[in-house]
Structures are given as C-alpha cells and as structure tokens.
PDB file of N, CA, C and O in Angstrom:
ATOM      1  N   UNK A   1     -69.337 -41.403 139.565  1.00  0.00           N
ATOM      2  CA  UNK A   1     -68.462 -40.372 139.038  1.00  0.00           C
ATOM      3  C   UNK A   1     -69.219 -39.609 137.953  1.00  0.00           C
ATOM      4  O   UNK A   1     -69.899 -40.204 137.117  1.00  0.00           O
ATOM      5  N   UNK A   2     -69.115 -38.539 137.974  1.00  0.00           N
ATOM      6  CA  UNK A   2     -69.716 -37.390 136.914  1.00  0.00           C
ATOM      7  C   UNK A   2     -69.093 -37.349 135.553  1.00  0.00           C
ATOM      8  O   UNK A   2     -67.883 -37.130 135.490  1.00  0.00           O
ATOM      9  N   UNK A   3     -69.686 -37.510 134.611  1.00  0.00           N
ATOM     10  CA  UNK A   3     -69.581 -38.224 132.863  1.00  0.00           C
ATOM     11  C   UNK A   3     -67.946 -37.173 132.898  1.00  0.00           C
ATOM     12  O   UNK A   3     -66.801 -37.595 132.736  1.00  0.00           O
ATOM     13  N   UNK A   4     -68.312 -36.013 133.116  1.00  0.00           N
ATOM     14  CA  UNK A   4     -67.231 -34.769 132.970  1.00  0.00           C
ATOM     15  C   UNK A   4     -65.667 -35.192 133.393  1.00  0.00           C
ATOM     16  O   UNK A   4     -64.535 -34.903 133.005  1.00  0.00           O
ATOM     17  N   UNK A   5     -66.204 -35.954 134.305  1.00  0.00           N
ATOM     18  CA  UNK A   5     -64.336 -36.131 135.023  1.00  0.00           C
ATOM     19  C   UNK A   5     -64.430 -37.786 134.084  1.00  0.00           C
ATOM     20  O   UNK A   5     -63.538 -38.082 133.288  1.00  0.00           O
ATOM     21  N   UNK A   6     -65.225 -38.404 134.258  1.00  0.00           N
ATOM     22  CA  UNK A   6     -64.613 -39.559 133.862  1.00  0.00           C
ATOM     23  C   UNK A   6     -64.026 -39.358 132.096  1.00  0.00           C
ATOM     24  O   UNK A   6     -63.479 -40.217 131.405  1.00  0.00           O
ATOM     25  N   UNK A   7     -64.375 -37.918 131.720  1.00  0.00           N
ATOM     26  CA  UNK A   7     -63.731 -37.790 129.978  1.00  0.00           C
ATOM     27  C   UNK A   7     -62.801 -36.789 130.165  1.00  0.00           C
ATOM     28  O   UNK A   7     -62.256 -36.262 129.195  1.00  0.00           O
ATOM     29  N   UNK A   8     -62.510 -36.404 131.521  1.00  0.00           N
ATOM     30  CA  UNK A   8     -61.303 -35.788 131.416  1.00  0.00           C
ATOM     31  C   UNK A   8     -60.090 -36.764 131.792  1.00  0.00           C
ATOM     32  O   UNK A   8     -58.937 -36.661 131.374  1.00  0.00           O
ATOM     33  N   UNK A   9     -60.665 -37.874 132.798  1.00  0.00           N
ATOM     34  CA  UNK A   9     -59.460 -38.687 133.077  1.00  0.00           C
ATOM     35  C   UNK A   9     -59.530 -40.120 131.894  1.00  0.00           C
ATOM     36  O   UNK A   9     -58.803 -41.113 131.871  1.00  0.00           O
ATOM     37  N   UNK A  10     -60.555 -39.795 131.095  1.00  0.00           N
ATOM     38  CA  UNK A  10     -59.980 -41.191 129.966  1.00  0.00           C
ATOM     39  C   UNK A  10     -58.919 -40.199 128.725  1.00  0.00           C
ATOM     40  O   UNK A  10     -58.010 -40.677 128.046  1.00  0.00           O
ATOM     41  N   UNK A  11     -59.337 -38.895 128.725  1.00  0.00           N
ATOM     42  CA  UNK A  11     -57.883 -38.336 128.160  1.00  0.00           C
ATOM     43  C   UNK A  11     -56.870 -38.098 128.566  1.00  0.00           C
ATOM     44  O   UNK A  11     -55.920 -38.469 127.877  1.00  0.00           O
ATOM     45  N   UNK A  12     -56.637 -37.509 129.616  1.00  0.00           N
ATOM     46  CA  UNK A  12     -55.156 -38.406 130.468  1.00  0.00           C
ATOM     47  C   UNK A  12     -54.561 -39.470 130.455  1.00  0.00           C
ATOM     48  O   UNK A  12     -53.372 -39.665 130.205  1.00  0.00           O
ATOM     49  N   UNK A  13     -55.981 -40.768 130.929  1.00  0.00           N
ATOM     50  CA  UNK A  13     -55.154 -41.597 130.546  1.00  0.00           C
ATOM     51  C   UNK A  13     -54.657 -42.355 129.042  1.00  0.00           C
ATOM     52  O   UNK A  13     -53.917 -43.336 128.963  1.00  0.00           O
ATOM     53  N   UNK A  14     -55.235 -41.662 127.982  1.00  0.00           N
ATOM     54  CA  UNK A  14     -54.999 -41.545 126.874  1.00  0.00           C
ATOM     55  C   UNK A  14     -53.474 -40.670 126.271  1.00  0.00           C
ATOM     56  O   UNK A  14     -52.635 -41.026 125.444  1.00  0.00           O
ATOM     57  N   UNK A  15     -53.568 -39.669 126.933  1.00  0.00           N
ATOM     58  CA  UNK A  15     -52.084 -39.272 126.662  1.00  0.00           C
ATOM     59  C   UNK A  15     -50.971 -40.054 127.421  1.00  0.00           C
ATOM     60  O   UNK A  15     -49.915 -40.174 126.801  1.00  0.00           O
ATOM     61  N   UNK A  16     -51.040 -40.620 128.699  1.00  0.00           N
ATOM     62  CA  UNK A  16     -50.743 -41.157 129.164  1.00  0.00           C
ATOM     63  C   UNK A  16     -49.398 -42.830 128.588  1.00  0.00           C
ATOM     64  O   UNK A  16     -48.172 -42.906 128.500  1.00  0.00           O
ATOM     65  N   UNK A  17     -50.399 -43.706 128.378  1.00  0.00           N
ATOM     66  CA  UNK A  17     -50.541 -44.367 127.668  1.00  0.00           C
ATOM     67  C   UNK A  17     -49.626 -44.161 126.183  1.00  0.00           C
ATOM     68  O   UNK A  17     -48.677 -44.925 126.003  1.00  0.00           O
ATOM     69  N   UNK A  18     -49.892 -43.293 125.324  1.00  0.00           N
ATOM     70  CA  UNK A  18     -49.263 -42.793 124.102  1.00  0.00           C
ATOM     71  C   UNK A  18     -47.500 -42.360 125.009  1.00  0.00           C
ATOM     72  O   UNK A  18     -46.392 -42.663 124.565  1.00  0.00           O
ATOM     73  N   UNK A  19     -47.743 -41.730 126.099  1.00  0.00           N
ATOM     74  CA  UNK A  19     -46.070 -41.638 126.355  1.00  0.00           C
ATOM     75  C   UNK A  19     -45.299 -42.988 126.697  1.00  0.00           C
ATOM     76  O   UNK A  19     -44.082 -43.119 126.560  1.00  0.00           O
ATOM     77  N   UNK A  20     -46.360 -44.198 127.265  1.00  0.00           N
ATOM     78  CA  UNK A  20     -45.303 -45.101 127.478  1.00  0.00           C
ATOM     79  C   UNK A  20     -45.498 -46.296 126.420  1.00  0.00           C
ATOM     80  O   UNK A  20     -45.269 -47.471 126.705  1.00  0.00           O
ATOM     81  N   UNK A  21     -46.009 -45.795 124.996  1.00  0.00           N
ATOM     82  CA  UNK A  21     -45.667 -46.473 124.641  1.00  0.00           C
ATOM     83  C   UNK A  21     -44.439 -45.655 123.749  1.00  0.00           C
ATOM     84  O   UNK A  21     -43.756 -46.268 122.928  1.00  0.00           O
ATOM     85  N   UNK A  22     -44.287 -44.436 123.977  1.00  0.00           N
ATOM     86  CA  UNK A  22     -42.526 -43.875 123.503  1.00  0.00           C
ATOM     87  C   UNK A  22     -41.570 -44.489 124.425  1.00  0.00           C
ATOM     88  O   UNK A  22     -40.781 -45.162 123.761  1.00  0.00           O
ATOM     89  N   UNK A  23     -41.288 -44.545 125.776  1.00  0.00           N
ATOM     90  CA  UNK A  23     -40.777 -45.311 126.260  1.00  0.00           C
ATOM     91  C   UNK A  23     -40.794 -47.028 126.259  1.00  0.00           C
ATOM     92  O   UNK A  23     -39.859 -47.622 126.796  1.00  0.00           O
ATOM     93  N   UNK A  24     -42.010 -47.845 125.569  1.00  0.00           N
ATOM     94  CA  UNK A  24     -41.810 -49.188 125.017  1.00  0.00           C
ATOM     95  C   UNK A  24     -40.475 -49.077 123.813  1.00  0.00           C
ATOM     96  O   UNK A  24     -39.507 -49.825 123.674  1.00  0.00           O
ATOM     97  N   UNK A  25     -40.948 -47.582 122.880  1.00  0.00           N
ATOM     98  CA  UNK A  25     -39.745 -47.714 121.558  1.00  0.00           C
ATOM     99  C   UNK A  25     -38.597 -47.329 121.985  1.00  0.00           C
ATOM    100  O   UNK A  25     -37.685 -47.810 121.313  1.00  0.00           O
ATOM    101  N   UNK A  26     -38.246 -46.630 122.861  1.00  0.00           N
ATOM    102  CA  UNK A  26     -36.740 -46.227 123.494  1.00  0.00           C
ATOM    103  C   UNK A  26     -36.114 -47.496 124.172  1.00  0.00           C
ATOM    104  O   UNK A  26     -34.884 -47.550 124.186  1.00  0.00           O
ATOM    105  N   UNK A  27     -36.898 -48.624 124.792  1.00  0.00           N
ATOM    106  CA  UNK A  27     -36.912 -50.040 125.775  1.00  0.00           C
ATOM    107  C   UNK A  27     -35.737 -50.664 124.628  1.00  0.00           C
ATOM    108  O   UNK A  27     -34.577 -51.075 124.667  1.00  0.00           O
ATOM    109  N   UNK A  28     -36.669 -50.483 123.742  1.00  0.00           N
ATOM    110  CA  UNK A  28     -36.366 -51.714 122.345  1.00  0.00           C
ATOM    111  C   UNK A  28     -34.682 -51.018 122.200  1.00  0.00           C
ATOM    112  O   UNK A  28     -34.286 -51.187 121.046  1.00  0.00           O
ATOM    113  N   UNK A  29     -33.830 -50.430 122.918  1.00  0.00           N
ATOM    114  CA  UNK A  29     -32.923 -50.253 122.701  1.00  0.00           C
ATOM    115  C   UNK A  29     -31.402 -50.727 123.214  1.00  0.00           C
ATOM    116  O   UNK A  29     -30.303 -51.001 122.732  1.00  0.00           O
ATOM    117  N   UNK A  30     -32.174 -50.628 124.713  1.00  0.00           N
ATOM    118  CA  UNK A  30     -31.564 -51.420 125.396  1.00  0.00           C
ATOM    119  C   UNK A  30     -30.834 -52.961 125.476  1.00  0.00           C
ATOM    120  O   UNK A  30     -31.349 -54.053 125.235  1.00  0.00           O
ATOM    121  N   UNK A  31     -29.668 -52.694 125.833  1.00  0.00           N
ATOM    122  CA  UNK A  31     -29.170 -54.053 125.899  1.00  0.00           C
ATOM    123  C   UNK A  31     -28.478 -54.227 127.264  1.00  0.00           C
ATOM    124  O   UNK A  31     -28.516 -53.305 128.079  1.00  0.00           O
ATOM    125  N   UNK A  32     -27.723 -55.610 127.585  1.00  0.00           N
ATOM    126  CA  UNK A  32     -28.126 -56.823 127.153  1.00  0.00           C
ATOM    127  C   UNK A  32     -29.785 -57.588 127.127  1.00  0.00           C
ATOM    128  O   UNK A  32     -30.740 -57.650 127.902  1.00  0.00           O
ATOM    129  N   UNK A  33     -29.554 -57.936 126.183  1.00  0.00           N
ATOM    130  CA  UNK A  33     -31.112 -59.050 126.003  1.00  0.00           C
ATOM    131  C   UNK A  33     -31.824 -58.881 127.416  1.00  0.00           C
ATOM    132  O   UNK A  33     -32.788 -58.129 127.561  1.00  0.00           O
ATOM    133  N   UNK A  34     -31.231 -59.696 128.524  1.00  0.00           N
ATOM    134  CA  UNK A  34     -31.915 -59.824 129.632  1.00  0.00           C
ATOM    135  C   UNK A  34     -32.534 -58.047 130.386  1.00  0.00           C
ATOM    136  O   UNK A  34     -33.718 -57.963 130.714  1.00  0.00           O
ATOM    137  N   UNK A  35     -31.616 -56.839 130.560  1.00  0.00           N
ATOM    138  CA  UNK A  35     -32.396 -55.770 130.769  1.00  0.00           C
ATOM    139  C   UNK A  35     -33.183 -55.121 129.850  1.00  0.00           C
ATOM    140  O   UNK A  35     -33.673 -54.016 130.079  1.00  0.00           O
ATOM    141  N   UNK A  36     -33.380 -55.894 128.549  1.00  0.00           N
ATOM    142  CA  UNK A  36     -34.214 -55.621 127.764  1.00  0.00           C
ATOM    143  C   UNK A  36     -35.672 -56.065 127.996  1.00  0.00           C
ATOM    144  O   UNK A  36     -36.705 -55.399 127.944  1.00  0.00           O
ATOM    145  N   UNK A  37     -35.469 -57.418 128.275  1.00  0.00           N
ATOM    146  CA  UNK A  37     -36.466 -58.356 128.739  1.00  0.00           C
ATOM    147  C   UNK A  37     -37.733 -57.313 130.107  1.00  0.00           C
ATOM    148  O   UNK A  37     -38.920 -56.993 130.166  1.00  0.00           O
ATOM    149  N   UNK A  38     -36.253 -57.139 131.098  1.00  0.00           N
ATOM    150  CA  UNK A  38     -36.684 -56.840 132.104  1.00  0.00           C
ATOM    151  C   UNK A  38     -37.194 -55.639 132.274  1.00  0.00           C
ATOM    152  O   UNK A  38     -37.982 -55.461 133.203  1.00  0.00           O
ATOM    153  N   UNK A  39     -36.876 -54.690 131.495  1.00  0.00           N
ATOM    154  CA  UNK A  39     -37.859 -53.406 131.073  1.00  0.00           C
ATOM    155  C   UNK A  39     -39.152 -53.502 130.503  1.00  0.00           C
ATOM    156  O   UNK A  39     -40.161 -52.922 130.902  1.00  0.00           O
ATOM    157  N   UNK A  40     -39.029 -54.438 129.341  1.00  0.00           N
ATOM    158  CA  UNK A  40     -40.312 -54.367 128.393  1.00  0.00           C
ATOM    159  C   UNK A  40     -41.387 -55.126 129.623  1.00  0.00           C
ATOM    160  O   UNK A  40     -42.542 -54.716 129.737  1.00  0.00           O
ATOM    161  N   UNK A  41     -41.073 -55.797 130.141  1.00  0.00           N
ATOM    162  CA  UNK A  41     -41.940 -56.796 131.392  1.00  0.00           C
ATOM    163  C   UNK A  41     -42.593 -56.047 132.548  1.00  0.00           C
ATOM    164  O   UNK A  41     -43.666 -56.200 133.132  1.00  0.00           O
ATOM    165  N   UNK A  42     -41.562 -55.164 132.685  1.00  0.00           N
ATOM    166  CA  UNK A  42     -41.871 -53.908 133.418  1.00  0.00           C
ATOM    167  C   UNK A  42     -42.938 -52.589 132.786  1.00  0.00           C
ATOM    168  O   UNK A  42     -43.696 -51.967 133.530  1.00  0.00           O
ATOM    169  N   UNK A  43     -42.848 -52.387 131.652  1.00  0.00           N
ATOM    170  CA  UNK A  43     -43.463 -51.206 131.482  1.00  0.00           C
ATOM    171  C   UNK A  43     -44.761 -52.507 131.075  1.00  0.00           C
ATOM    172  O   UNK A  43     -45.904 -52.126 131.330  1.00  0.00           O
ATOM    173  N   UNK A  44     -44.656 -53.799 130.545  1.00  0.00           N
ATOM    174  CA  UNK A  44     -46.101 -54.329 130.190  1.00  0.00           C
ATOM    175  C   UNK A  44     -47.133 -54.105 131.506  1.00  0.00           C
ATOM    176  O   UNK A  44     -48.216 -53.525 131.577  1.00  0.00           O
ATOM    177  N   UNK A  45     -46.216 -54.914 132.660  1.00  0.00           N
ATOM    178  CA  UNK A  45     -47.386 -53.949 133.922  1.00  0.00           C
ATOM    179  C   UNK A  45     -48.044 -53.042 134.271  1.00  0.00           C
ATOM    180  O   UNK A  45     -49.136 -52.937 134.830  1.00  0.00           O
ATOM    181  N   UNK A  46     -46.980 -52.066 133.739  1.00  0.00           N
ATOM    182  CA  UNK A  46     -47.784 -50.542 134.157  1.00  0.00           C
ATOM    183  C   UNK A  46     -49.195 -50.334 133.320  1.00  0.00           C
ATOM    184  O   UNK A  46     -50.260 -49.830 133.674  1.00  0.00           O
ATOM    185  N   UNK A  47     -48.844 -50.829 132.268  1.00  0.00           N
ATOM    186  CA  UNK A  47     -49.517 -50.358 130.635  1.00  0.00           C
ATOM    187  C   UNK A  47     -50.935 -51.791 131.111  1.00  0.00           C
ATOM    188  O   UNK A  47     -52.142 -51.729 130.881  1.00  0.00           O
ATOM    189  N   UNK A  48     -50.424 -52.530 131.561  1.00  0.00           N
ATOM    190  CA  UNK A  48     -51.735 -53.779 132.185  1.00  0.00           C
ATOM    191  C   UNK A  48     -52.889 -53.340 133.019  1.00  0.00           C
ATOM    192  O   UNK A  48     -54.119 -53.305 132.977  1.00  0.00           O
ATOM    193  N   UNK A  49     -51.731 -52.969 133.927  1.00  0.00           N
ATOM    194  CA  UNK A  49     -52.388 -52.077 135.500  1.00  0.00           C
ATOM    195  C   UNK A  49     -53.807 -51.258 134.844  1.00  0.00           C
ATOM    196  O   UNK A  49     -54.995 -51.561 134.730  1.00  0.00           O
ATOM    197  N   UNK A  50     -52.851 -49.901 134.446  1.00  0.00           N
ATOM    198  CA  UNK A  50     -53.619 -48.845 133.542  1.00  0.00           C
ATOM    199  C   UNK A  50     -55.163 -48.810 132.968  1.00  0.00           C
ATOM    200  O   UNK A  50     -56.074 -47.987 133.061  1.00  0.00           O
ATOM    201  N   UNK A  51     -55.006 -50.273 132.241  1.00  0.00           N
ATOM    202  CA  UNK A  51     -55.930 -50.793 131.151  1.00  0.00           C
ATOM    203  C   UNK A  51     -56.865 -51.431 132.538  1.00  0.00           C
ATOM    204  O   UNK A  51     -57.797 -50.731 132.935  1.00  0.00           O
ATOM    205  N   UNK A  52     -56.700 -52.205 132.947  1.00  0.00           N
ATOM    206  CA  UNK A  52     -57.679 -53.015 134.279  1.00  0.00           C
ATOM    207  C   UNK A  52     -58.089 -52.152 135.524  1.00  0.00           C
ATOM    208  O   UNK A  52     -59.181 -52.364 136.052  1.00  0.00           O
ATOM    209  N   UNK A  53     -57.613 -51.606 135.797  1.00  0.00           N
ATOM    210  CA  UNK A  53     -57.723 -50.549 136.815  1.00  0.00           C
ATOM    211  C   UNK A  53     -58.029 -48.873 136.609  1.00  0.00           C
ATOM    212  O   UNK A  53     -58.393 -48.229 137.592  1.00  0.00           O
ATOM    213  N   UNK A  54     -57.860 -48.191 135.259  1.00  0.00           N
ATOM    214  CA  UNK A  54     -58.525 -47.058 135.363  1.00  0.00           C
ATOM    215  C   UNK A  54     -59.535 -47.299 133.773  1.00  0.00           C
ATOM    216  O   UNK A  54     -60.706 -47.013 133.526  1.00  0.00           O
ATOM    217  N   UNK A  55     -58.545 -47.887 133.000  1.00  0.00           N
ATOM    218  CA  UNK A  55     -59.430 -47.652 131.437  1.00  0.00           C
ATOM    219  C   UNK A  55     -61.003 -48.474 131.738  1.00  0.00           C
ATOM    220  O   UNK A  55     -62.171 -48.138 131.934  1.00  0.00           O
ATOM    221  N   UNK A  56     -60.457 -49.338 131.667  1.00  0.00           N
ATOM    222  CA  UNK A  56     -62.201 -50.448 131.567  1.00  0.00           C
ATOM    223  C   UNK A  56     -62.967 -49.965 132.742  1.00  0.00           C
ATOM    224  O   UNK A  56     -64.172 -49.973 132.489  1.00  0.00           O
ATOM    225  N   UNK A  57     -62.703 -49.563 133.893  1.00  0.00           N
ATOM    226  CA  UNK A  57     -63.671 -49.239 134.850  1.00  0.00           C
ATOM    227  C   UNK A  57     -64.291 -47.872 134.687  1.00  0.00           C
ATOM    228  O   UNK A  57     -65.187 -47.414 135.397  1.00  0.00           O
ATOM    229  N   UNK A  58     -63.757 -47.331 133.760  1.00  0.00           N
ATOM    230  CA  UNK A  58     -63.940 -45.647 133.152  1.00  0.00           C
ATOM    231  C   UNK A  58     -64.645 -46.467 132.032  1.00  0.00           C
ATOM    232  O   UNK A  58     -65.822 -46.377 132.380  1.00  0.00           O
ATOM    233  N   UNK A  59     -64.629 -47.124 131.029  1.00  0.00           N
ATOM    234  CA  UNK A  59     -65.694 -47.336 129.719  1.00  0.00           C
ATOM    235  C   UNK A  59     -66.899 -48.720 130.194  1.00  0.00           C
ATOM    236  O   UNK A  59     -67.647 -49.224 129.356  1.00  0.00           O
ATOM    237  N   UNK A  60     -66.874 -49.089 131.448  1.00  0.00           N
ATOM    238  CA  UNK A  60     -67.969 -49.637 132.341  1.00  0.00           C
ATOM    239  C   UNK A  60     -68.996 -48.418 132.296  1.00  0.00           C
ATOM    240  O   UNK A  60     -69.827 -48.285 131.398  1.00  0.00           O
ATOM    241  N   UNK A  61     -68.912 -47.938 132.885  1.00  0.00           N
ATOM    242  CA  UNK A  61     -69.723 -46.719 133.608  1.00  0.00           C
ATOM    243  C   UNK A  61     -69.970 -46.132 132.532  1.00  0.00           C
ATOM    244  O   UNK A  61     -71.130 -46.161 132.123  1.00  0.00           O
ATOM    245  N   UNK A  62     -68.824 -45.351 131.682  1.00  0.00           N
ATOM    246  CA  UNK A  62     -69.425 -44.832 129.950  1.00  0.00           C
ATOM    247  C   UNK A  62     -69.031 -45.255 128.825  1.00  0.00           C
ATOM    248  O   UNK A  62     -68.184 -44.541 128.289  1.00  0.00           O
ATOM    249  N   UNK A  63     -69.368 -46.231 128.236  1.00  0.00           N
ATOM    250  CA  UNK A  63     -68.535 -46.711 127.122  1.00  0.00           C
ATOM    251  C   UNK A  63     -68.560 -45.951 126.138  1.00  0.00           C
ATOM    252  O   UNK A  63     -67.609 -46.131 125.377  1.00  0.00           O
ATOM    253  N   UNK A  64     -69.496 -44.917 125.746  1.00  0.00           N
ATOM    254  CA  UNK A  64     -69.325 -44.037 124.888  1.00  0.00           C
ATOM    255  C   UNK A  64     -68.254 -43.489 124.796  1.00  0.00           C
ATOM    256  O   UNK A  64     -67.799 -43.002 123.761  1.00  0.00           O
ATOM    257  N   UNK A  65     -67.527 -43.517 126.292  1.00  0.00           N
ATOM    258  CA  UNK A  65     -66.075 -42.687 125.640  1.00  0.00           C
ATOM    259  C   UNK A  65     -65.368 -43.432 125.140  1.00  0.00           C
ATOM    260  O   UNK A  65     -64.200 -43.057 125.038  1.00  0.00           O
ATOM    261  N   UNK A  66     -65.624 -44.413 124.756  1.00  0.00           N
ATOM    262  CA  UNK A  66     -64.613 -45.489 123.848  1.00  0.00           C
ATOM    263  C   UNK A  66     -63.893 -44.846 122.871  1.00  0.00           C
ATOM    264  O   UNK A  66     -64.520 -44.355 121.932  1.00  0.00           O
ATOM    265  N   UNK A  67     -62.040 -44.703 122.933  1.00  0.00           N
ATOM    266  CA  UNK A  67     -61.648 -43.609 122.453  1.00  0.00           C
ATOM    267  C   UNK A  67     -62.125 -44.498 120.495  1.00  0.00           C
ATOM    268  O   UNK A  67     -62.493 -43.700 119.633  1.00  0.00           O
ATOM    269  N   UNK A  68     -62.074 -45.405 120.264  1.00  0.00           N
ATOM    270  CA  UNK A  68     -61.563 -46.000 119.368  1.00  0.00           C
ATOM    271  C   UNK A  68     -63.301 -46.532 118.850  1.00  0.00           C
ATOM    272  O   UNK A  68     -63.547 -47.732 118.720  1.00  0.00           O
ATOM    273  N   UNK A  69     -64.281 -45.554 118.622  1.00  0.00           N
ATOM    274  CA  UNK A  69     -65.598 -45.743 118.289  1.00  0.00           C
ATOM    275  C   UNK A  69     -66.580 -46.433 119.346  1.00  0.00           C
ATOM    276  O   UNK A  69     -67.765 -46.610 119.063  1.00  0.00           O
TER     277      UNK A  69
END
C-alpha cells in the first residue's frame, strides 16, 4: 500500500474511532444494567476489530504514523 493512502486511512480511522468512543459515553446511559452491559460489549468489538484489523496492520507497514508519537 502507498504511504499516502495508508495516512489517509489511519485518519479516518482516527476520526472514526473518536466517534465511537461518543457513542461508548451516550452507552453509559442506558439502562437496564444488562442492555447496558450488552452495548458496551458490543461497541468493545467494533473498537477491538478496528484496532487488530485496520490500525496495527496500517502502523506495521508505517509506524511513523503512530498518531500518538
């Protein structure tokens, strides 16, 4: 992959990311306990997925784009 796309799609998935973790703080609202549970469990996947499957295989190849130094 060409350095160019892989720093356009680690800022995507950087904005990305920042929206669900607004939807983690909207989660925290929900009740009862148990569809609380079952949301936050739910968005931890997506936010897992994300991280194992596009982030680290994008800072493999360039770690320089390491958003965080």
């Amino acid at each position: 992959m060409e350095k160019h796309i892989a720093a356009d799609l680690m800022q995507e998935n950087l904005k990305l990311c920042a929206q669900l973790n607004v939807m983690m703080e909207k989660v925290e609202h929900i009740t009862p306990d148990e569809e609380l549970r079952a949301m936050r469990g739910h968005l931890g996947e997506v936010m897992a997925a994300i991280d194992l499957h596009l982030f680290r295989p994008l800072l493999r190849q360039y770690p320089d784009l390491e958003p965080h130094g």
